[in-house]
C-alpha positions in Angstrom: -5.6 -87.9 4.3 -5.7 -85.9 1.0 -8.4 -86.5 -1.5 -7.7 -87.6 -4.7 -9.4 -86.0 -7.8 -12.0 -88.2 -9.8 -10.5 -88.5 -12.6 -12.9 -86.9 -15.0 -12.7 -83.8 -13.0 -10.5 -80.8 -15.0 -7.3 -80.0 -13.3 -7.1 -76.8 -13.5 -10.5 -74.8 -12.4 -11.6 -71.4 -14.1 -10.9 -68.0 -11.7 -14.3 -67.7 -10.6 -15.2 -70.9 -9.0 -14.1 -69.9 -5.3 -13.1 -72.6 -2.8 -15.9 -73.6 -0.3 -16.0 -70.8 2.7 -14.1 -68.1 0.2 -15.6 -64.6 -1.2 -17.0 -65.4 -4.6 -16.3 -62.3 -6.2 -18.3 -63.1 -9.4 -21.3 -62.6 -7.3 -20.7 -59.6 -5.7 -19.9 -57.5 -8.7 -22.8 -58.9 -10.6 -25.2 -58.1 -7.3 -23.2 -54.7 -7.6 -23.9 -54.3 -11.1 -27.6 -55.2 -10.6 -28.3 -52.8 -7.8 -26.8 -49.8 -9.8 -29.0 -51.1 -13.0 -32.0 -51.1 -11.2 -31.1 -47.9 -9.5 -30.5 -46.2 -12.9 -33.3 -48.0 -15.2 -35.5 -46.5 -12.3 -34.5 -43.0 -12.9 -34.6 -43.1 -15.9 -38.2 -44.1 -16.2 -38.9 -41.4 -13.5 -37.2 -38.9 -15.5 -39.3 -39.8 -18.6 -42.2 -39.8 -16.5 -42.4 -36.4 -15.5 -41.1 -35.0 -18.9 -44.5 -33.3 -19.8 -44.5 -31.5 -16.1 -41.1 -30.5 -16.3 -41.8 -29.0 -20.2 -44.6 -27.4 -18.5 -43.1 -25.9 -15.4 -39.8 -24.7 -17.7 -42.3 -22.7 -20.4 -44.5 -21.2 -17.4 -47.4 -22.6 -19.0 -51.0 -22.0 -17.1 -52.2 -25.5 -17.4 -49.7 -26.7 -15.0 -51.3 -28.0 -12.6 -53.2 -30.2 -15.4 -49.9 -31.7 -16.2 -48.8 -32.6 -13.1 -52.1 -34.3 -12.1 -52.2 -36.0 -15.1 -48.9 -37.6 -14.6 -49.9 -38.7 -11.0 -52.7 -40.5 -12.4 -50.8 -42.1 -15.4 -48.1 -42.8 -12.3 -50.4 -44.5 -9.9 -52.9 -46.0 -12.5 -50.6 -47.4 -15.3 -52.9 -45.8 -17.8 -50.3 -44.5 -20.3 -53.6 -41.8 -21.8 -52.8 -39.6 -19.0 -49.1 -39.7 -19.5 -50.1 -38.6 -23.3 -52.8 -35.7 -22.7 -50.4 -34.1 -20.1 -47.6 -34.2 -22.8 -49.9 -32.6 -25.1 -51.4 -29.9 -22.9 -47.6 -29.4 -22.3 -46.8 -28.2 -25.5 -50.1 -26.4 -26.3 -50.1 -22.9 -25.6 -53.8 -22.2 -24.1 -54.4 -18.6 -24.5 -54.9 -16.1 -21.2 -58.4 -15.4 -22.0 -58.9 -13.5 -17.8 -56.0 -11.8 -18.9 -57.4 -10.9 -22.5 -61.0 -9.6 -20.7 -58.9 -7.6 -18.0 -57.3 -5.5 -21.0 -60.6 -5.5 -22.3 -62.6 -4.2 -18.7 -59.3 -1.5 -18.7 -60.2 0.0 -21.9 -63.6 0.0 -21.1 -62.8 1.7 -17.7 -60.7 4.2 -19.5 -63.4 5.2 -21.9 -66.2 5.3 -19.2 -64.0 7.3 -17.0 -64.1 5.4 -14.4 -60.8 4.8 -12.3 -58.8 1.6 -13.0 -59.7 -0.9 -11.0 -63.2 -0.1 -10.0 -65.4 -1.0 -12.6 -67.1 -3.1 -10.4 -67.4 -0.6 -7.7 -68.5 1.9 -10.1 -71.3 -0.3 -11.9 -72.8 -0.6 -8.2 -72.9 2.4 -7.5 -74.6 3.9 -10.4 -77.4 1.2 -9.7 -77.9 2.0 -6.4 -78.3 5.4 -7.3 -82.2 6.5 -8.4 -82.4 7.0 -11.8 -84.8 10.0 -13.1 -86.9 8.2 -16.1 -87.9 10.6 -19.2 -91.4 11.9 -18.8 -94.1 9.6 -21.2 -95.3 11.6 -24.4 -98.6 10.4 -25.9 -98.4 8.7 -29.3 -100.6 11.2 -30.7 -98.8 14.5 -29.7 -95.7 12.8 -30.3 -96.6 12.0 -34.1 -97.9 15.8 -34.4 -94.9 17.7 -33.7 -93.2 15.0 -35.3 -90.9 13.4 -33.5 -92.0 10.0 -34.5 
């Protein structure tokens, strides 16, 4: 025995209303469409995330490791300060002040004499050496033959 239609229901039914026990399709896509949304809003945010890191890692920069921290801690903390500081230590170039003093110690090697690299070694060794100390001249006799 066939059911009849109540006779306020449409005759004609739009494509995606499936049959009870049938694939809706409607669904799947949209679950489809959600899973790849979320997928790419995700990397996106990632990709944002470590911005400062990567612009740090690409220029070599020496406050690196700063960046990266400070994006783990903006990343696990939700404080979006971190986030900013390591994208401004990312694009501030921090001088190379050891590398400054090295050129500095190697001129200063070069003009003591000493051999590159063993200023160090040198300084030590001149202290361990006994050093001969000028003999003491009165105050008198000195001011008489007038060195004073």
């Amino acid at each position: 025995m066939a059911e009849a239609l109540h006779p306020a229901a449409p005759h004609h039914l739009p494509a995606f209303i499936t049959s009870p026990g049938d694939t809706d399709y409607l669904m799947v896509a949209a679950g489809a469409i959600l899973v790849a949304a979320v997928l790419g809003v995700g990397l996106l945010f990632l990709r944002l995330h470590t911005l400062p890191e990567r612009m740090a890692h690409r220029a070599h920069k020496l406050q690196f490791e700063i960046v990266a921290v400070l994006g783990l801690l903006a990343l696990f903390t939700h404080m979006h300060i971190f986030w900013v500081l390591g994208l401004l230590l990312a694009l501030i170039d921090i001088p190379d002040i050891s590398g400054m003093f090295g050129r500095m110690a190697g001129a200063l090697e070069k003009i003591a004499g000493i051999a590159p690299g063993r200023g160090g070694q040198a300084a030590a060794e001149a202290d361990a050496a006994p050093v001969e100390e000028p003999p003491i001249v009165p105050e008198a006799t000195a001011v008489q033959s007038g060195q004073h």
